[in-house]
N, C-alpha and C positions, 0 to 999 in steps of 0.2 A: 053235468056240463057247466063252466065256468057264463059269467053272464056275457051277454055281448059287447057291453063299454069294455071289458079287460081284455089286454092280450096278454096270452100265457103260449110261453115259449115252445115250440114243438117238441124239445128235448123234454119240459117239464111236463107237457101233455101229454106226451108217451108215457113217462114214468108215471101219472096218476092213473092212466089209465087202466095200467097193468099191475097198478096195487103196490109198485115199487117203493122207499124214502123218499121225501122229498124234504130239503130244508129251506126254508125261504133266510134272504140274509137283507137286512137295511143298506140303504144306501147314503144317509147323514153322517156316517161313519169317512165316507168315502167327498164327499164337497165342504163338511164341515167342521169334523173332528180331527183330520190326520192334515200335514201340512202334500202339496206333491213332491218328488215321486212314492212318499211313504207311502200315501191314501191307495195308490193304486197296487201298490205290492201288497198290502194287507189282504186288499177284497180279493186279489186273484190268489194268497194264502190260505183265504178263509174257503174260497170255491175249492181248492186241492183237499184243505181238509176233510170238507164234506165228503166231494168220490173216496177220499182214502178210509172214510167211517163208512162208504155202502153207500152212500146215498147220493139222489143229484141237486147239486146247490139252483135257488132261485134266486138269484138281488134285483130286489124289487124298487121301481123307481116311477114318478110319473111322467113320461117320455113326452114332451111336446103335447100336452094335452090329454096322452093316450094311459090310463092306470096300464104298468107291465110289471107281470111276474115271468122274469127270468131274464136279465138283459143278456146282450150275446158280448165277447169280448171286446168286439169293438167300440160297442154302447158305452162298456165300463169303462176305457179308453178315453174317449171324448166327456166325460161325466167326470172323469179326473182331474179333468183341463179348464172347463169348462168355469166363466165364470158369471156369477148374478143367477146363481139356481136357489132356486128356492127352497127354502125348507119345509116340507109339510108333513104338520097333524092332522089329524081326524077333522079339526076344522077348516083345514085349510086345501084339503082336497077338492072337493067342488071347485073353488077359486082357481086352482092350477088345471083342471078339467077344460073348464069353460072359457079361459083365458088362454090355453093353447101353452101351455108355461112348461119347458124341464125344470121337475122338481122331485126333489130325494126325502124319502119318506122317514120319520120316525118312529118309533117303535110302536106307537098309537097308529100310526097309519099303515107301517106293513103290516102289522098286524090286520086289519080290518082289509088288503089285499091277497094276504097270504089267504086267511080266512072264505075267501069269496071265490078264489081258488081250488081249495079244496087241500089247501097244503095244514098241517098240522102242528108244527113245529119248525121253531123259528130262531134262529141262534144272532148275540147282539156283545156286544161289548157290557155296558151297565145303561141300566135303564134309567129314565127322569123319576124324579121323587117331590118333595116339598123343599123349594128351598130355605136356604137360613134367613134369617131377619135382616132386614138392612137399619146402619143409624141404629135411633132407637128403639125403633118398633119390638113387638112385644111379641110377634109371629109374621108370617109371611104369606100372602094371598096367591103366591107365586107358586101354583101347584103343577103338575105336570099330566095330562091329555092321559099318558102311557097309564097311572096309578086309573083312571076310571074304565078307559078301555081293557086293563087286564079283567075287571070284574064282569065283564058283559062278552066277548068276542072269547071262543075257546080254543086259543092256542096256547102251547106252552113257550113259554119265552126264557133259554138259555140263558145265562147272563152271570156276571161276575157282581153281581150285590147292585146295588143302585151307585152312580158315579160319586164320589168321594166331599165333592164342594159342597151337597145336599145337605139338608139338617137328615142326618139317617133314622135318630131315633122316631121323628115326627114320620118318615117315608116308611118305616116298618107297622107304625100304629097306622096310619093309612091303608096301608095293603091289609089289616088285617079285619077293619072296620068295614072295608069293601068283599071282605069276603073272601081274598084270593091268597091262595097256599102258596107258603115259601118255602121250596123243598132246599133243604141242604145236601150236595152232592159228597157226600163222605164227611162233612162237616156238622157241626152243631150251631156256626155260628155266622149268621148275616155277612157274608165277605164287605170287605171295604174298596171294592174295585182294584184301583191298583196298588192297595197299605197293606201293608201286614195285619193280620189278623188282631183283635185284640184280646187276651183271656179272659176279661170281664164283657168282650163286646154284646151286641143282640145276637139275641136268639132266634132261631127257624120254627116254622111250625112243625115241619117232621125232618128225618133225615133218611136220605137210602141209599143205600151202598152197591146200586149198579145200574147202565140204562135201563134193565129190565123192570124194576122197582122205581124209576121214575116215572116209567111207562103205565104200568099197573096204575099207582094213585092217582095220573091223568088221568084217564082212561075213566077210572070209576069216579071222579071230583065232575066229568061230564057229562056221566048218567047220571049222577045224582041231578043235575041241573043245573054245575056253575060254570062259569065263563073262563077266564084263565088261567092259568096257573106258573108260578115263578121256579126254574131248575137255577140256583145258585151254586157255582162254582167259585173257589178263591181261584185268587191269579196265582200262576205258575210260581213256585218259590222261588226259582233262580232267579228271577226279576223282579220280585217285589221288592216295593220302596220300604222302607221304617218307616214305623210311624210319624217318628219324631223331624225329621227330613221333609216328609211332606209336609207336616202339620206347620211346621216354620214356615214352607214355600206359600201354604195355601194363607197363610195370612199376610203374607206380602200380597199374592195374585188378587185376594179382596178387597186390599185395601187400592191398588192400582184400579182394579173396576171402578169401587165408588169413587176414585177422583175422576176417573173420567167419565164418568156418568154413562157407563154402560151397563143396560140392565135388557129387558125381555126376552128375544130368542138369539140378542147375540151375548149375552152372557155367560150362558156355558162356552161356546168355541174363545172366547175372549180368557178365560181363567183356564180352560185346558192347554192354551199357548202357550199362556205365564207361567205355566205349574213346569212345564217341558223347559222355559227355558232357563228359570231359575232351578230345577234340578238336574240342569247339563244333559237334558233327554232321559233323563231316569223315567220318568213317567210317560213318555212315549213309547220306552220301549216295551212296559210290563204292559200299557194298553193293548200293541200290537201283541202281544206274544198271548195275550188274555181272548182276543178277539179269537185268533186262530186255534186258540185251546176249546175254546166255548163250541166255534162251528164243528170239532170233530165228535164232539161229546152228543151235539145236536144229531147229528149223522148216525150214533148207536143207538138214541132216542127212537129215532123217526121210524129206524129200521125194526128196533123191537115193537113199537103199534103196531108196525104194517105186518111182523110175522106171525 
């Protein structure tokens, strides 16, 4: 039984019930990441995904105060619109509890709902990592909630590599220093969210060639005793950017940040604008098309635990 601060959707309660999939989906994706009406076609993409993979989608959000695993349409509807919602992590949940606040969860904080739930897998875009150095600093203190949370809370978390602005190589030595397995989905190598792959890029710590085989290494990485665990998928090829395209863009969208001196949690939705709008939407569209790739693959997951 889920606790009593959380509401969990009846459609989601039914299906844990009865031992069916269940995929929990973020909602920072949906108030912070995609501009509207994108944000809202994505989430309601990513929910069709999921029923089309077996499974029933949760997006998870803190409603007015109230933790909820599994908004109902209309919820996602008004959560599209809605403006001055909050963004919360792991830290910042209590605060939007007890202050009665809508607020949409990150990957640190579904997680630790999805979790409490009983749902096991969790499908997302690209996860927070270590950002890059500002100026001249020599590293960056600017770590991401998500990299500690995957090591303690055991869900698997979907995702297309860590988001692309991160220092990646410092975001893979992280995940591996905490403990938590980065499975490659048919790949050998760390995806770059929405870049193309690169031949020399990082490496995964294993790879498996079907939900079945992502299933299994869950599965036994939580008997063993650890916490969570990373399914990386590259972005869809017909949408992915080059590398070279982005890499131009994202040095413009950095250096626009530091002139206008925007850094803490609006820094990622501030450089994901600029990346979309200096690439004519090129990187809007492989996010979306990444998102909705991610939650069907989550949905074969979840299906093979539960059979």
């Amino acid at each position: 039984m889920p606790p009593d601060w959380l509401t969990v959707s009846d459609e989601v309660a039914a299906a844990l019930a009865a031992g069916r999939p269940v995929v929990a989906l973020e909602s920072t994706l949906i108030t912070h990441g995609l501009p509207w009406p994108t944000n809202l076609e994505t989430a309601r993409d990513a929910e069709a995904a999921v029923r089309a993979g077996g499974a029933v989608p949760a997006t998870v959000a803190v409603w007015r105060g109230r933790p909820t695993v599994g908004l109902s349409a209309v919820q996602l509807d008004e959560l599209s619109r809605a403006e001055g919602v909050w963004k919360a992590s792991r830290r910042d949940l209590g605060a939007a509890v007890g202050l009665g606040r809508l607020a949409a969860t990150t990957v640190s904080a579904t997680m630790i709902l999805a979790h409490a739930a009983g749902v096991r897998v969790f499908a997302t875009g690209g996860i927070g990592g270590a950002h890059r150095p500002a100026g001249g600093d020599a590293v960056s203190w600017d770590v991401s909630a998500d990299l500690t949370e995957l090591s303690r809370t055991p869900v698997l978390v979907v995702c297309a590599g860590a988001k692309s602005i991160l220092d990646l190589p410092r975001t893979v030595e992280l995940l591996e220093t905490l403990g938590v397995p980065v499975l490659g989905y048919r790949t050998d190598r760390f995806p770059r969210f929405t870049v193309a792959d690169d031949a020399d890029g990082l490496l995964v710590s294993a790879r498996v060639e079907s939900p079945a085989e992502a299933a299994e290494v869950f599965a036994a990485h939580v008997r063993l005793g650890g916490g969570g665990a990373l399914l990386a998928q590259p972005c869809p090829a017909d949408v992915v950017v080059p590398a070279d395209v982005y890499d131009a863009a994202l040095a413009e969208a950095l250096a626009d940040a530091r002139r206008e001196k925007v850094d803490g949690p609006k820094a990622t939705p501030f450089v994901l604008a600029r990346l979309a709008a200096l690439t004519a939407g090129r990187t809007l569209t492989a996010n979306r098309a990444l998102i909705v790739a991610n939650a069907r693959l989550a949905a074969e997951v979840a299906a093979a635990l539960t059979g």
